[in-house]
GUTIZA-886366 format. One record per residue (C-alpha): residue number from 1; x, y, z. Coordinates in steps of 0.05 Angstrom, whole numbers, plus 5000, padded with zeros to 4 digits. Layout:
N
<rec NUM, <X, Y, Z>> ...
% end
This chain:
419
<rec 1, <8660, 8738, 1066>> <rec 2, <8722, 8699, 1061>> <rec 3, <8790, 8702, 1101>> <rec 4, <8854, 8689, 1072>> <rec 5, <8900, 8639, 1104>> <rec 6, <8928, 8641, 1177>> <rec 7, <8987, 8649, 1212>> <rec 8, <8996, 8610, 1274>> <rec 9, <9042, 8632, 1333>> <rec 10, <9053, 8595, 1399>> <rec 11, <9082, 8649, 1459>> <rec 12, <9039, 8606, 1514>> <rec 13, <9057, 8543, 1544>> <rec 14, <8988, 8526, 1557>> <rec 15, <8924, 8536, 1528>> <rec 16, <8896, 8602, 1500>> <rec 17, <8837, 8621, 1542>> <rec 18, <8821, 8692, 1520>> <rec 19, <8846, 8751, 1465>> <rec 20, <8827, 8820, 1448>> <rec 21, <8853, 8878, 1400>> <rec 22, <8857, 8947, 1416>> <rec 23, <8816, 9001, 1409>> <rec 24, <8867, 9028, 1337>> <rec 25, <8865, 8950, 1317>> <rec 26, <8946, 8952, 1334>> <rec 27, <8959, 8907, 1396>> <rec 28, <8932, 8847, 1412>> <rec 29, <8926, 8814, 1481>> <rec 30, <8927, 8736, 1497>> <rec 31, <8916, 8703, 1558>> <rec 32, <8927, 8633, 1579>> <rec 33, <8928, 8575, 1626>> <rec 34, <9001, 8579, 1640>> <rec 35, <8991, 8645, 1679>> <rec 36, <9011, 8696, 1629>> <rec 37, <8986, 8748, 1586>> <rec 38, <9021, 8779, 1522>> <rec 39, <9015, 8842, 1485>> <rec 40, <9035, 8836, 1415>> <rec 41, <9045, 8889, 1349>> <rec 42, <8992, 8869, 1301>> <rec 43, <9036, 8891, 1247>> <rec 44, <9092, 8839, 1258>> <rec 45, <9067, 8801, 1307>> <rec 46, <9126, 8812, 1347>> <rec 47, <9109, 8811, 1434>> <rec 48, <9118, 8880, 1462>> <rec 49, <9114, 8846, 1538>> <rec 50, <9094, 8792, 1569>> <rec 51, <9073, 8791, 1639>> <rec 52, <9106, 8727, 1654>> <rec 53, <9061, 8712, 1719>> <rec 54, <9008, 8766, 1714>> <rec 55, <8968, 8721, 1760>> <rec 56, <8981, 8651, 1812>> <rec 57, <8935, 8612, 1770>> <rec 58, <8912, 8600, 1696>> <rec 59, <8889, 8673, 1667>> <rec 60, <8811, 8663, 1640>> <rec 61, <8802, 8736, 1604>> <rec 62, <8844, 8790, 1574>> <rec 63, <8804, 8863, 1564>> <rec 64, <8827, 8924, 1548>> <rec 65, <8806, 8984, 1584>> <rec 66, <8828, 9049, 1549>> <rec 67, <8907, 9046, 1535>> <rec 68, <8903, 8991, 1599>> <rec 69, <8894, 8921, 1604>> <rec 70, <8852, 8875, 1642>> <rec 71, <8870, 8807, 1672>> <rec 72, <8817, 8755, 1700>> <rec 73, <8838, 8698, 1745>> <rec 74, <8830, 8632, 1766>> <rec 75, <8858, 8664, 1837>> <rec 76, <8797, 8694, 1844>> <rec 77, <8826, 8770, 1826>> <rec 78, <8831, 8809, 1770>> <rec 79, <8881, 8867, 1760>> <rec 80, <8901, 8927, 1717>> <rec 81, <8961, 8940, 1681>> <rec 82, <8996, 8991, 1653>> <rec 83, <9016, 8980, 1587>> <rec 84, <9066, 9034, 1587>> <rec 85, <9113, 9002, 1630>> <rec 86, <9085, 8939, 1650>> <rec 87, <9061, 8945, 1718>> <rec 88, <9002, 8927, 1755>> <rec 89, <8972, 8985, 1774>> <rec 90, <8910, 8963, 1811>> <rec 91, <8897, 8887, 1837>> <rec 92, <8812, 8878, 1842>> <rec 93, <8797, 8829, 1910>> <rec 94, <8729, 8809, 1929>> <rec 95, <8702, 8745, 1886>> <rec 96, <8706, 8684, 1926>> <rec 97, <8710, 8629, 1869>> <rec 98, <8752, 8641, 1802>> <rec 99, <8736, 8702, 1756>> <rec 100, <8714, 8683, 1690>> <rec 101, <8713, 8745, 1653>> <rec 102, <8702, 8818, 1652>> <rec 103, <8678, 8870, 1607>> <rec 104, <8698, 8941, 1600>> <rec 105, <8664, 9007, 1591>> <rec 106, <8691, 9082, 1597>> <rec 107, <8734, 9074, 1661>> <rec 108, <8682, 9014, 1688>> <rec 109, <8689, 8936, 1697>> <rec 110, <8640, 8893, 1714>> <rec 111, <8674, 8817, 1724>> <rec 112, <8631, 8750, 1728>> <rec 113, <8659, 8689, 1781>> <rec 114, <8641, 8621, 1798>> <rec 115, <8622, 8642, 1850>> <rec 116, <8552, 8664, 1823>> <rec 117, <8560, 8735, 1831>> <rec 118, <8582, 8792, 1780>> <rec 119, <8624, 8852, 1803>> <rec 120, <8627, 8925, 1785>> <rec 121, <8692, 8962, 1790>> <rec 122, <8724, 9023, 1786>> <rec 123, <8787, 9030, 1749>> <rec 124, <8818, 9066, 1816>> <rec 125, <8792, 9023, 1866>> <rec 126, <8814, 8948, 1889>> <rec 127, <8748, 8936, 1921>> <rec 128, <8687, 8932, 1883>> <rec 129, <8626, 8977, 1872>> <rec 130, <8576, 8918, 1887>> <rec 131, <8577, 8851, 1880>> <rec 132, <8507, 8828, 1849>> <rec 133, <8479, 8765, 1872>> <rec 134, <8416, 8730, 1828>> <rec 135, <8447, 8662, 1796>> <rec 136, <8451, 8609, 1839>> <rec 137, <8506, 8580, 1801>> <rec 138, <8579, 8603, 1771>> <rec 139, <8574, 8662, 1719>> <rec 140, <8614, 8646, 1653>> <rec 141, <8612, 8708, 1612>> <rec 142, <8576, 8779, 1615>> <rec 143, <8570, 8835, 1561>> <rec 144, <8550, 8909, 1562>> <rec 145, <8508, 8939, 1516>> <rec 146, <8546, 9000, 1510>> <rec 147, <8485, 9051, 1495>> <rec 148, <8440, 9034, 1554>> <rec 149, <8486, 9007, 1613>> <rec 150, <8447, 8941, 1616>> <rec 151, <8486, 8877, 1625>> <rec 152, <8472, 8812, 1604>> <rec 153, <8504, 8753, 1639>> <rec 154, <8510, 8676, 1626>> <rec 155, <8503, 8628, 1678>> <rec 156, <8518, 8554, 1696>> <rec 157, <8447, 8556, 1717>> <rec 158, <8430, 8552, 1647>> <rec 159, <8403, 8628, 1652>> <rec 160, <8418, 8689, 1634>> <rec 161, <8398, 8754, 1666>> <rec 162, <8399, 8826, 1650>> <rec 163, <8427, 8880, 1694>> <rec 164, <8416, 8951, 1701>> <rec 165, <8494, 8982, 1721>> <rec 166, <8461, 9045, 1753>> <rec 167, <8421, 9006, 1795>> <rec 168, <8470, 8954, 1807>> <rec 169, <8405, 8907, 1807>> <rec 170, <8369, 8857, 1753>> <rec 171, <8306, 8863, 1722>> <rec 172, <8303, 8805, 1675>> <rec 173, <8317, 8733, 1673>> <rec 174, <8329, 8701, 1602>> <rec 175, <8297, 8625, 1617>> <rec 176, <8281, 8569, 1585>> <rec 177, <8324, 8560, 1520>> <rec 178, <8383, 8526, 1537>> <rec 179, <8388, 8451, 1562>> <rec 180, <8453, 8461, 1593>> <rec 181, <8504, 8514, 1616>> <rec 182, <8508, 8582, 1583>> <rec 183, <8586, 8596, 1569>> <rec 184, <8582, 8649, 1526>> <rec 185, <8529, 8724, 1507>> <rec 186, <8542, 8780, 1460>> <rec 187, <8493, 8834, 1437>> <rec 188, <8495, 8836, 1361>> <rec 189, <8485, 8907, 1350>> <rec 190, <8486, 8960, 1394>> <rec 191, <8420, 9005, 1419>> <rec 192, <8381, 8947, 1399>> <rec 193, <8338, 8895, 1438>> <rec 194, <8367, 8831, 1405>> <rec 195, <8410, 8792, 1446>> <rec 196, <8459, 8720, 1433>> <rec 197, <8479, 8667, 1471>> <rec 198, <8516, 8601, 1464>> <rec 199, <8517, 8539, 1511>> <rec 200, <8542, 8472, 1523>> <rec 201, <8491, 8452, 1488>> <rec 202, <8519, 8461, 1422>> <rec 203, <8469, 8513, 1408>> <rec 204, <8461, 8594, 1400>> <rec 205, <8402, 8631, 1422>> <rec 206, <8368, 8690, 1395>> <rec 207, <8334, 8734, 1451>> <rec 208, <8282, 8790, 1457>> <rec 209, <8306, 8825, 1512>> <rec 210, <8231, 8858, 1509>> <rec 211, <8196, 8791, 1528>> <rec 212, <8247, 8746, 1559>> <rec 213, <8231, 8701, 1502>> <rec 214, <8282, 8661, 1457>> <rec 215, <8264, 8679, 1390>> <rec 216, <8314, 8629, 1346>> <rec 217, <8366, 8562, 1361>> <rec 218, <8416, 8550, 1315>> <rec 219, <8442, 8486, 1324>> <rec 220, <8519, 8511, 1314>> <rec 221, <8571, 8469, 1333>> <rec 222, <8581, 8399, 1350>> <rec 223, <8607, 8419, 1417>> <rec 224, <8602, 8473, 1461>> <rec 225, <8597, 8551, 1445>> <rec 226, <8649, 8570, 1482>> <rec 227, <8645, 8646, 1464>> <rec 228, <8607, 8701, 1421>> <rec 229, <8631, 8767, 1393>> <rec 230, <8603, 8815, 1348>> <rec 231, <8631, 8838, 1288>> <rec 232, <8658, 8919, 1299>> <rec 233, <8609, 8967, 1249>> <rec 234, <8571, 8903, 1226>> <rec 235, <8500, 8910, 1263>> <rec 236, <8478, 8839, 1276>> <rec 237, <8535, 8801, 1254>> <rec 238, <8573, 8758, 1302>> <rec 239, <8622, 8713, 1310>> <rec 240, <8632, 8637, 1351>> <rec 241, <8681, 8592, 1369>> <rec 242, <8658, 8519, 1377>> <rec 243, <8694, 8447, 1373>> <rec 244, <8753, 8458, 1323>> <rec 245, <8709, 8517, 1279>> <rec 246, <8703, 8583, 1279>> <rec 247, <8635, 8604, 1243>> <rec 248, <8610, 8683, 1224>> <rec 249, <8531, 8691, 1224>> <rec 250, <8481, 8748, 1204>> <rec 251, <8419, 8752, 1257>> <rec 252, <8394, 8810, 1224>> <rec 253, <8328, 8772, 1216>> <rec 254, <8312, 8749, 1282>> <rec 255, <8277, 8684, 1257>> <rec 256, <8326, 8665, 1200>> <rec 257, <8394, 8664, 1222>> <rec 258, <8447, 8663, 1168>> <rec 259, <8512, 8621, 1165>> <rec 260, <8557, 8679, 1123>> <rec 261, <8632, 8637, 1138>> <rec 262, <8665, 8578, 1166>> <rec 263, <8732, 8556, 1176>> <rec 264, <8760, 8498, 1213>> <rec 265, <8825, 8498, 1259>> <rec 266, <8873, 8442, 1279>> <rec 267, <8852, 8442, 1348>> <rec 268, <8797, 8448, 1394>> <rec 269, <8790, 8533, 1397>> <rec 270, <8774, 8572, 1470>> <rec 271, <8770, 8639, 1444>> <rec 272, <8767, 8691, 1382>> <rec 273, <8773, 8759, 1370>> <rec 274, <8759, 8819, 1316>> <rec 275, <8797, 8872, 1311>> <rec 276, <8757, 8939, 1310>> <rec 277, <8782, 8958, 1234>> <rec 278, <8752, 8881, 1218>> <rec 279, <8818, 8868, 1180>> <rec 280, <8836, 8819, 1223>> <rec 281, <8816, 8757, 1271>> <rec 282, <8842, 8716, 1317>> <rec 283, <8822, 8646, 1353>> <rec 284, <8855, 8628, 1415>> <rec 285, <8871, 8538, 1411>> <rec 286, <8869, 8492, 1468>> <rec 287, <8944, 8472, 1444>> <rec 288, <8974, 8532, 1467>> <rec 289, <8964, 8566, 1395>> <rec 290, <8944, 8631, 1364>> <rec 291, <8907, 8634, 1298>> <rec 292, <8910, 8697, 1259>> <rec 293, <8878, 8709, 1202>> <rec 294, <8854, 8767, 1147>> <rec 295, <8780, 8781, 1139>> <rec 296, <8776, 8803, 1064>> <rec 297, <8710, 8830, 1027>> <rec 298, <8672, 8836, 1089>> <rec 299, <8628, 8888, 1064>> <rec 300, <8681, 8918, 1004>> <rec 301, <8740, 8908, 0966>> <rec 302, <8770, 8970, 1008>> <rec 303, <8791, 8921, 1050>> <rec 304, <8830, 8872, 1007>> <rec 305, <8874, 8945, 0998>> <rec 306, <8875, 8961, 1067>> <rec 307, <8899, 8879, 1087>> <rec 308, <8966, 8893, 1051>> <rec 309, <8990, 8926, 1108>> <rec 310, <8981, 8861, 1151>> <rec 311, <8990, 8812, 1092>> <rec 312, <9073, 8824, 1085>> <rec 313, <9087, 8819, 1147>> <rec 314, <9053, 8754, 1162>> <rec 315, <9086, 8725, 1100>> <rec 316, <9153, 8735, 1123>> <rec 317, <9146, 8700, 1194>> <rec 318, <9153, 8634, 1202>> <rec 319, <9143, 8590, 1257>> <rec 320, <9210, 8567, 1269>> <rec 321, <9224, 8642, 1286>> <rec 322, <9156, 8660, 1311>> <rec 323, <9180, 8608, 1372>> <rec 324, <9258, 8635, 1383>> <rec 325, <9229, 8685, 1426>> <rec 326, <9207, 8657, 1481>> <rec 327, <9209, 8577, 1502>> <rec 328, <9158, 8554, 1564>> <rec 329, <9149, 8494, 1606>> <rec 330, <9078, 8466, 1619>> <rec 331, <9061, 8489, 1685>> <rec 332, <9034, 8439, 1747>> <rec 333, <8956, 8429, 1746>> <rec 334, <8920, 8458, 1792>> <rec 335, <8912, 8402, 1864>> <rec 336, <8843, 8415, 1871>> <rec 337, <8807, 8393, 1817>> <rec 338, <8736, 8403, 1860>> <rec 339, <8752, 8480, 1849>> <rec 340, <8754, 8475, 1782>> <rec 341, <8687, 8495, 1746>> <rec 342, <8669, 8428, 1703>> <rec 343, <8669, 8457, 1627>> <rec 344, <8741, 8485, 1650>> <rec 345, <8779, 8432, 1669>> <rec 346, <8844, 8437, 1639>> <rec 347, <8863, 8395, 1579>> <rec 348, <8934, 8371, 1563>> <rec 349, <8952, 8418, 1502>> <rec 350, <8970, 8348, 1454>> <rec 351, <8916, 8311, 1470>> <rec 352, <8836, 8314, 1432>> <rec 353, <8792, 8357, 1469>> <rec 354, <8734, 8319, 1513>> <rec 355, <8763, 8265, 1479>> <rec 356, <8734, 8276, 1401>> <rec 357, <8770, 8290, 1342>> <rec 358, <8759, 8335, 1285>> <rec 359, <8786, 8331, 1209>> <rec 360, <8814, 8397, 1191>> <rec 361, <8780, 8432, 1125>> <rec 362, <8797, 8477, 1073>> <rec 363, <8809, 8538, 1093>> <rec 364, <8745, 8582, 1060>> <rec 365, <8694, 8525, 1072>> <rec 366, <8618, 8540, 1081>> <rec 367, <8571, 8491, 1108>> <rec 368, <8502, 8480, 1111>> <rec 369, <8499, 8424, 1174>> <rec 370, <8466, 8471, 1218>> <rec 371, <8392, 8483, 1229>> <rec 372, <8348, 8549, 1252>> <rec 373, <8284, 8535, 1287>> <rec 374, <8238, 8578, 1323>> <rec 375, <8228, 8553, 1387>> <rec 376, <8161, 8567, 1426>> <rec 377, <8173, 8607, 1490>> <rec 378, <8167, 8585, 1564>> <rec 379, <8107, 8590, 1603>> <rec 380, <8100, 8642, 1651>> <rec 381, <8105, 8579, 1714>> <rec 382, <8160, 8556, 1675>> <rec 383, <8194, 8623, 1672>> <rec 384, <8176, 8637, 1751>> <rec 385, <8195, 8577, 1771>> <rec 386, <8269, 8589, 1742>> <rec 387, <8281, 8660, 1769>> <rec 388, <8315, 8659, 1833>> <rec 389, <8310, 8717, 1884>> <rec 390, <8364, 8782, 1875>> <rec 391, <8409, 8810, 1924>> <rec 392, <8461, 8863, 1921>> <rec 393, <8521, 8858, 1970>> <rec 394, <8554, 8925, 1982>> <rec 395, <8628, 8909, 2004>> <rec 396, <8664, 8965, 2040>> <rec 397, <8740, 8979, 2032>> <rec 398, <8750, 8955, 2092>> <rec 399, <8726, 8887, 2083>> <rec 400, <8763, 8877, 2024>> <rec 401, <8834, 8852, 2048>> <rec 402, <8875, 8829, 1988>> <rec 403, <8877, 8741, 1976>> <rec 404, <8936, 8706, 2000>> <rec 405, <8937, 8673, 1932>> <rec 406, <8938, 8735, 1894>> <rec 407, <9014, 8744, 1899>> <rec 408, <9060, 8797, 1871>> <rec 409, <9076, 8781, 1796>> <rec 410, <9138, 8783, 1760>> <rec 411, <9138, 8826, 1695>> <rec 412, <9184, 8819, 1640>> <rec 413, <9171, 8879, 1605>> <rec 414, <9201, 8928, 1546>> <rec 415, <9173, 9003, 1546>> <rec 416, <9110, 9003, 1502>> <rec 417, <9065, 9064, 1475>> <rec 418, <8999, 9043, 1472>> <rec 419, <8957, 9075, 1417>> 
% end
């Protein structure tokens, strides 16, 4: 697997917190610190529209839900917009700490907060469905596994837990593995029982969901795994974003994890993104840029045919125009620093991250400084001792007023068609 070389593009003024294609692999959503989001044609790279303050503070997660798209917020609300024209069609109130991401399904969100809870949602509704209580600390990330309903969510607790949607309940808590917070999980292939998580401890897990146990650490980055995603149609490959490098593994075989790729990045990455066709990828920096690049060979040489499409039209932009389109001030940091959650705290966009540097590689390099080991699983009074009792909070329409700080955004928008 190799990728060829990558455009960069800069519409944020802040950090890059989250991105996401489309379903057709022809938009592609960014989110960021400075408030925004942007929709942008794969094709040129052009923006289509940019909700210049889809949200009072820094936007955490982008997702797209049918021809809509999702924003996450540090205002403790998320909100749907219609792509066609711009607007915010619903605004989702009930999280009492920031909402650190969501995750999509049919007409379904479910959204995780620091507040240690996860909501569901309905696409119609601004109130949520239930808001699911287990962690007993903020909830980074959460992913569906689309063939069963079951959700799997990462924790500041240094846990994960699984979640039946029907039920609105959990059944499982993933213990044990991790020595610090969990940031990031991703199932690596559908319909099966497999499941991957990354922490601040440098490190990805592989679980059985079966036994609770963790199967396999790869010690992947030299800082933390800020996210996971698997690759579309490839069962059991995934991608992570850690430190300044984007690396591609196969956990096919549980207990023998495979480094496939690596590439390194100027900066310090929050983010990435695969587009479903798998032509094309896209890492989200901590300096306010966007890194796209072209997968080639990834299971073919169809592809390197198919890439031509994207190929031209990244040749002929340039940075210097790339960044005539729009021109943004650094926004004021938030007052209340206490509020912030503490891997989160944001970072001045020309400055190291956490204060480490990182030489920038070639392009196509693979390395081997990472280690797999098996890891023996907790003890059952280790595992008790960890899970922490469940309750489900039913919130009624009614006592779901809309936040003060969740105020009316304004929408610079141009009429776009969405797939």
């Amino acid at each position: 697997m190799r990728s060829e070389p990558q455009h960069s593009f800069s519409k944020h003024g802040w950090q890059v917190s989250s991105a996401q294609f489309s379903s057709c692999s022809t938009y592609l959503a960014t989110g960021s610190w400075d408030k925004s989001a942007v929709v942008y044609n794969v094709l040129d790279l052009k923006p289509l529209f940019r909700l210049s303050v889809a949200h009072s503070l820094p936007v955490t997660c982008v997702r797209w839900l049918n021809r809509d798209l999702v924003t996450c917020s540090a205002d403790r609300c998320a909100a749907l917009w219609d792509t066609s024209n711009g607007e915010r069609s619903t605004l989702f109130s009930g999280h009492t700490g920031w909402v650190m991401s969501c995750d999509t399904t049919d007409n379904n969100i479910t959204t995780t907060s620091w507040d240690g809870t996860l909501g569901l949602w309905d696409a119609s509704r601004s109130s949520p469905i239930q808001l699911m209580s287990g962690h007993v600390a903020g909830v980074w990330d959460c992913a569906t596994l689309k063939s069963s309903q079951v959700i799997a969510s990462a924790s500041e607790d240094c846990t994960l837990r699984l979640w039946d949607r029907r039920t609105a309940s959990s059944f499982s808590t993933l213990a044990g593995g991790h020595d610090d917070s969990v940031l990031s999980v991703c199932w690596p292939a559908d319909g099966q029982f497999l499941l991957a998580s990354g922490s601040t401890d440098c490190n990805i897990l592989l679980w059985d969901t079966r036994t609770c146990k963790a199967v396999t650490k790869v010690e992947s980055h030299t800082d933390s795994v800020k996210e996971l995603v698997p690759l579309p149609h490839q069962p059991g490959v995934i991608a992570s974003v850690g430190d300044n490098s984007l690396k591609i593994w196969d956990t096919s075989d549980a207990t023998n994890i495979k480094l496939l790729g690596s590439r390194s990045f100027p900066t310090d990455l929050e983010c990435v993104a695969v587009s479903p066709d798998r032509l094309t990828h896209v890492c989200g920096g901590v300096n306010s840029t966007t890194y796209l690049s072209l997968f080639v060979g990834v299971d073919d040489d169809a592809h390197a045919d198919l890439s031509s499409k994207y190929k031209d039209s990244i040749n002929r932009l340039s940075e210097e125009d790339s960044n005539k389109i729009f021109g943004f001030s650094r926004p004021a940091q938030p007052t209340k620093q206490s509020d912030i959650p503490a891997q989160y705290i944001p970072r001045d966009p020309g400055s190291p991250s956490r204060g480490a540097s990182h030489d920038v590689t070639s392009v196509d390099s693979v390395t081997s400084s990472y280690s797999v080991t098996s890891i023996p699983p907790p003890t059952d009074a280790e595992l008790s001792s960890m899970i922490s009792p469940i309750s489900i909070s039913p919130v009624s329409e009614e006592g779901c007023k809309r936040e003060s700080s969740c105020s009316d955004s304004g929408v610079d928008v141009t009429s776009l068609s969405i797939c």
